[in-house]
C-alpha positions in Angstrom: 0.0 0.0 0.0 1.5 3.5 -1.2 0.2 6.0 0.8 2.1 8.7 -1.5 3.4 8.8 -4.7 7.5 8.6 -3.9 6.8 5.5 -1.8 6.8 3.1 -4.8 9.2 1.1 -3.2 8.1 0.4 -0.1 7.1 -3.4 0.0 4.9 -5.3 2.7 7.0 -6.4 5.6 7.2 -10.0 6.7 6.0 -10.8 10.2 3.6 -8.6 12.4 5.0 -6.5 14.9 2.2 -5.7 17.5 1.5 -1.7 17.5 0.7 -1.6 21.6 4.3 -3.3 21.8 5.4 0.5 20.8 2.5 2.7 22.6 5.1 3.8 25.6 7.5 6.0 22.9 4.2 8.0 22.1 3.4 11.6 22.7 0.1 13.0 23.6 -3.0 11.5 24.3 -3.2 8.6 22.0 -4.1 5.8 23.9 -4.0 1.5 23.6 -7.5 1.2 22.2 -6.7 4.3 19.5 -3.4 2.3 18.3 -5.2 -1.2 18.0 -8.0 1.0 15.9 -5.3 2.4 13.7 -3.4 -1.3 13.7 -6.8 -2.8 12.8 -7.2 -0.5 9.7 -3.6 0.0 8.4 -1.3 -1.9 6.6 2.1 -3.3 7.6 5.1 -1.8 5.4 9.1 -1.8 5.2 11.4 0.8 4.3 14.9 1.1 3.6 17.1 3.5 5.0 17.6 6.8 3.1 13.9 6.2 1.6 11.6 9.2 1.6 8.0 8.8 3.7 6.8 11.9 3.4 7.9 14.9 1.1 6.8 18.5 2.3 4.2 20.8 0.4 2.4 17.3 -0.5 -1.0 16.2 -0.1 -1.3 14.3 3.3 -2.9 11.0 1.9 -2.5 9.1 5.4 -0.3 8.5 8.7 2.4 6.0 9.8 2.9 4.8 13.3 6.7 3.3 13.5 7.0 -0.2 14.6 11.1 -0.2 14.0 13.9 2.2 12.8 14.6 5.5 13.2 13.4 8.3 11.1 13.7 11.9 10.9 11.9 15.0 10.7 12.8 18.0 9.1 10.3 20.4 9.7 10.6 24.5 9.8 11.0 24.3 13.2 13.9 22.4 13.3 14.9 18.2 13.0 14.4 15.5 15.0 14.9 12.2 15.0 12.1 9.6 16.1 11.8 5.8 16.8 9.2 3.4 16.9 5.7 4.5 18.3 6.2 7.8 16.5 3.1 9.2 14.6 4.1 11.0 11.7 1.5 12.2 9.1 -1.1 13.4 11.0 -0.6 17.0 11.1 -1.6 17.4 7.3 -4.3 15.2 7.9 -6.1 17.5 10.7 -5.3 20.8 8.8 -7.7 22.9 6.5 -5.4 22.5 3.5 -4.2 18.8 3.9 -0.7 19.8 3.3 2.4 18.0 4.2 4.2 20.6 6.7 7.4 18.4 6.5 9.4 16.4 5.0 10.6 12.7 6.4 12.9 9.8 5.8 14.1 7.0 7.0 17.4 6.7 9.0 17.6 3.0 8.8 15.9 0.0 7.5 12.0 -0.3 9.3 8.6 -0.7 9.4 5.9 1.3 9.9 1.8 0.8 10.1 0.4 3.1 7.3 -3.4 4.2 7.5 -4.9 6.0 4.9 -7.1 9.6 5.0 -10.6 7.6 4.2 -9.6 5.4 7.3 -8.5 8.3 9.5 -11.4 10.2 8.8 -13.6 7.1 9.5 -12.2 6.5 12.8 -12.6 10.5 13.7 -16.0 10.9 12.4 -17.3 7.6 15.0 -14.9 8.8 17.9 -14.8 12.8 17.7 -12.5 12.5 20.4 -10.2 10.4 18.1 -8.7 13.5 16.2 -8.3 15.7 19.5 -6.3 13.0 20.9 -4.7 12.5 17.2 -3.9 16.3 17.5 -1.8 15.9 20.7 0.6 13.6 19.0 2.0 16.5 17.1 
């Protein structure tokens, strides 16, 4: 699954890793039952290191929680380097214009869970807490 257009490569990864295995490394207010709702609608993918996730001034098409690997984001605020249980996507996906604000790649080889905008907005319209607590992640 290709949640933007640079991720051709990106390939399904062998072997589940359990999302609530990473839920202590997450900011904000996303809890257990919000990562086995994302787990239960995403799909399981691999990158390489070097490989682009997400390129700024995009659309936002979806989110990726990181199971393994390190990643970085280069925002205008500054860089930072994240590891698994990171949520990275969501901002564009809770803006008005559904813009990417930054730009991310991988560090070393990983695997993410990728959910999609239809998905995301699915889950917030049945929880409207969902997106506040999506929000807090940022």
């Amino acid at each position: 699954m290709d949640l933007d257009p640079h991720l051709g490569s990106l390939q399904s990864a062998w072997g589940a890793t359990p999302i609530v295995t990473t839920r202590h490394a997450i900011l904000g207010g996303v809890d257990e039952e919000d990562l086995r709702k994302l787990e239960a609608v995403g799909s399981e993918l691999a990158f390489g290191a070097g490989q682009m996730l997400i390129e700024r001034g995009k659309p936002g098409t979806g989110l990726y929680v990181v199971l393994e690997g390190k990643i970085v984001v280069e925002a205008p605020e500054g860089s930072r380097e994240l590891g698994p249980g990171s949520v990275v996507g969501e901002r564009a996906l809770l803006s008005e214009d559904g813009t990417r604000s930054a730009r991310v790649r991988a560090l070393t080889f990983g695997k993410v869970i990728a959910v999609d905008r239809a998905e995301i907005d699915r889950l917030c319209a049945e929880d409207p807490g969902f997106a506040e607590r999506l929000a807090a992640v940022s």
